[in-house]
C-alpha positions in Angstrom: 108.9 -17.4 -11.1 106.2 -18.9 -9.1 103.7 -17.5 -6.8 105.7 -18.8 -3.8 109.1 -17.0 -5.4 107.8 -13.8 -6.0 105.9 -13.9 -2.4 109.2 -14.5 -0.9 111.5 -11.8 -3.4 108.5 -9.5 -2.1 109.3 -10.0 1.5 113.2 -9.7 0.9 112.5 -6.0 -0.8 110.3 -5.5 1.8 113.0 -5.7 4.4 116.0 -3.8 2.7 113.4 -1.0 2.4 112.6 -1.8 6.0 116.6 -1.3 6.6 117.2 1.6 4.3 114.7 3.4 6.2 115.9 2.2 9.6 119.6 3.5 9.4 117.9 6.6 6.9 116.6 7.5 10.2 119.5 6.8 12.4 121.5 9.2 10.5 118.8 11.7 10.1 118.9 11.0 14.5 122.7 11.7 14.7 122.6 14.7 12.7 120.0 16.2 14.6 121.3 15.7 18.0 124.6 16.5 16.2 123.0 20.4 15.2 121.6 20.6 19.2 124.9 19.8 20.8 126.8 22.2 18.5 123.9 25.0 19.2 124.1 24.4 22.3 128.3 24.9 22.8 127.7 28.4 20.4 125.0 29.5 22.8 127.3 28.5 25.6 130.5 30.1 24.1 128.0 33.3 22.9 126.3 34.0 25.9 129.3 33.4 28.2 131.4 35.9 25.8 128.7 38.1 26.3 128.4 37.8 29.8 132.3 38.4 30.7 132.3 41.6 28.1 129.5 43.0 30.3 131.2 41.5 33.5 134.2 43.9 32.5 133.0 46.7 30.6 133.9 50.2 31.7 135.4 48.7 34.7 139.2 49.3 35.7 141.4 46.8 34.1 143.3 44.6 36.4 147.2 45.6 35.1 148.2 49.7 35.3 148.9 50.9 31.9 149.1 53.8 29.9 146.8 55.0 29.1 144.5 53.5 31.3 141.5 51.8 29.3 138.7 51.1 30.9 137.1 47.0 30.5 135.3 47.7 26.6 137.0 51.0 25.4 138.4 51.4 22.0 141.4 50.8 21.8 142.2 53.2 19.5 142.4 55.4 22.6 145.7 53.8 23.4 147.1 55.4 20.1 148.2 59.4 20.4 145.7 61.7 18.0 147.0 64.1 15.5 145.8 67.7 15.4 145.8 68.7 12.3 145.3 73.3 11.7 142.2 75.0 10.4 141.7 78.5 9.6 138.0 77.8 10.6 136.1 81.0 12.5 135.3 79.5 15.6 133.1 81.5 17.9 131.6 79.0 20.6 133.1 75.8 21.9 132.3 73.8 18.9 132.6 69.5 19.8 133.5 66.9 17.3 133.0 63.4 18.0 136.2 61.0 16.9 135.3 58.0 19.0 131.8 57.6 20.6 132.4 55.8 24.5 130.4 53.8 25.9 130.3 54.4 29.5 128.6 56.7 31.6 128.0 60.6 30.5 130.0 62.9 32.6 128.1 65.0 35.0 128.8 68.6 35.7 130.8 68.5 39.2 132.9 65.5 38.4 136.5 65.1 37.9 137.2 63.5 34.9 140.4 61.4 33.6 142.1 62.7 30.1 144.5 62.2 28.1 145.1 65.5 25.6 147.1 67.2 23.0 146.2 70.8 22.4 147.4 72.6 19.7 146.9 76.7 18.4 144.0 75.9 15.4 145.6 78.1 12.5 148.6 76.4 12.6 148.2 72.8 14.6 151.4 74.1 16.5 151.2 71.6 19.9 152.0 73.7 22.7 150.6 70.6 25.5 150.2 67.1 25.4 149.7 64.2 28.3 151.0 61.6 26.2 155.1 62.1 26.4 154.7 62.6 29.9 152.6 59.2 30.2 150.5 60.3 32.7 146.5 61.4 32.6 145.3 64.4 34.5 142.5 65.1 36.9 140.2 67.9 36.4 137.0 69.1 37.5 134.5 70.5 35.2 130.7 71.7 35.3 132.1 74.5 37.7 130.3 77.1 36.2 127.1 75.2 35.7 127.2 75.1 39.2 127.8 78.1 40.2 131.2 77.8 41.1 134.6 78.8 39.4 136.1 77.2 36.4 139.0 75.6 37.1 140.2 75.1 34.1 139.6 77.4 30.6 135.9 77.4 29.9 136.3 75.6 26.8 136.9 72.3 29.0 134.8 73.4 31.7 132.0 73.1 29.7 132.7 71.3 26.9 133.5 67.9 28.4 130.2 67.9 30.2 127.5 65.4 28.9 129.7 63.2 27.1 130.1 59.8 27.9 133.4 58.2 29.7 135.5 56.7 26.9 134.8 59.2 24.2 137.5 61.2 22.3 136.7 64.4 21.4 137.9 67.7 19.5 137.6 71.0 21.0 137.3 73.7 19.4 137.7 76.4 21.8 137.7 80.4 20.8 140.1 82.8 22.9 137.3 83.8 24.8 137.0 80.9 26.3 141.0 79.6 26.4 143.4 81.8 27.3 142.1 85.3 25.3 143.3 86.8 22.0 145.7 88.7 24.0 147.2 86.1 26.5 149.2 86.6 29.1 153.2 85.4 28.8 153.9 82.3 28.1 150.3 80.8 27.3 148.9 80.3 23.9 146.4 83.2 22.4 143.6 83.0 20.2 141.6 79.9 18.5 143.0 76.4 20.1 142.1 72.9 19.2 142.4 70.0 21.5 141.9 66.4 21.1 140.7 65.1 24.6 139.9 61.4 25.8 137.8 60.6 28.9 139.1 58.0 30.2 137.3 58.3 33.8 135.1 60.7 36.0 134.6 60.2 39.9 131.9 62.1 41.5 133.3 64.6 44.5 133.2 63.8 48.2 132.8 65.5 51.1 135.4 67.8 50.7 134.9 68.6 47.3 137.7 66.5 46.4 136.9 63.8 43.5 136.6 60.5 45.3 139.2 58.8 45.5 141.7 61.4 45.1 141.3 63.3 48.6 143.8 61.4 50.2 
């Protein structure tokens, strides 16, 4: 091969490396913008996910239902508990957390919205439940933190207090602070156990009446 050839084979490798490295980098170019437009949909589709579940959380959903969830609650709340008996000694109101909400914490003077089954503890015999009768109840508690009288047994009065809307919790509750050892006809006597969700709390108006509820 002569000087001339091998000049001009040189300048012919020359360029298909020239070329190789041209559409090496094109590629390497499409990929790359490629990767930032898919980033860029996931951060959309993240952050917008994000943004609507804290656009909606612990806010009233938009259909009635029972029971009625709050925007971000379990939704093993929907689903009725099972008490289950203990022959435990239970001396105080004793609280066990089954689901942890995420909501606000209750406040002592508030009304709050359950759903409950409660049940005599050394046997799990239900005596009262919310759930066949499809229909939460309104009760205020804190009374006697404030000064005022329970309306309800003590056990709820003050063992719903500080927990956060959305939890479910177990109760405990001795006869002192249910309906006695002794109780009168027709209520349930000694150690209960009930399995409460708080599904809302309102703070009271002017009245003394949970907002809301007044009428």
């Amino acid at each position: 091969m002569t000087k001339a050839e091998k000049r001009a084979a040189a300048r012919i490798a020359a360029a298909k490396a020239a070329r190789r490295r041209r559409v090496g980098q094109a590629i390497a170019g499409t990929v790359i913008v490629l990767l930032v437009v898919g980033g860029a949909f996931a951060g959309v589709w993240y952050f917008g996910d994000r943004a609507e579940k804290n656009r909606v959380k612990c806010k009233p959903a938009a259909e009635a239902a029972f029971p009625p969830l709050l925007g971000g609650m379990n939704k093993a709340l929907a689903t009725e508990p099972t008490i289950t008996a203990s022959n435990e000694e239970v001396k105080t109101v004793k609280q066990t957390i089954l689901i942890k909400g995420d909501c606000k914490a209750v406040k002592a003077g508030q009304t709050v919205s359950v759903n409950y089954v409660g049940a005599t503890m050394k046997d799990g015999k239900v005596f009262d439940s919310s759930w066949p009768r499809k229909k939460t109840i309104e009760i205020p508690v804190g009374q006697k933190q404030l000064g005022k009288q329970p309306q309800v047994i003590e056990g709820w009065d003050e063992g719903l207090v500080g927990l956060k809307i959305g939890t479910r919790v177990q109760l405990d509750i001795p006869g002192s602070k249910a309906y006695g050892d002794d109780a009168p006809e027709g209520y349930p006597a000694g150690t209960l156990r009930f399995i409460v969700d708080i599904l809302d709390a309102k703070d009271a108006d002017s009245s003394g009446l949970p907002a809301g509820l007044g009428g």
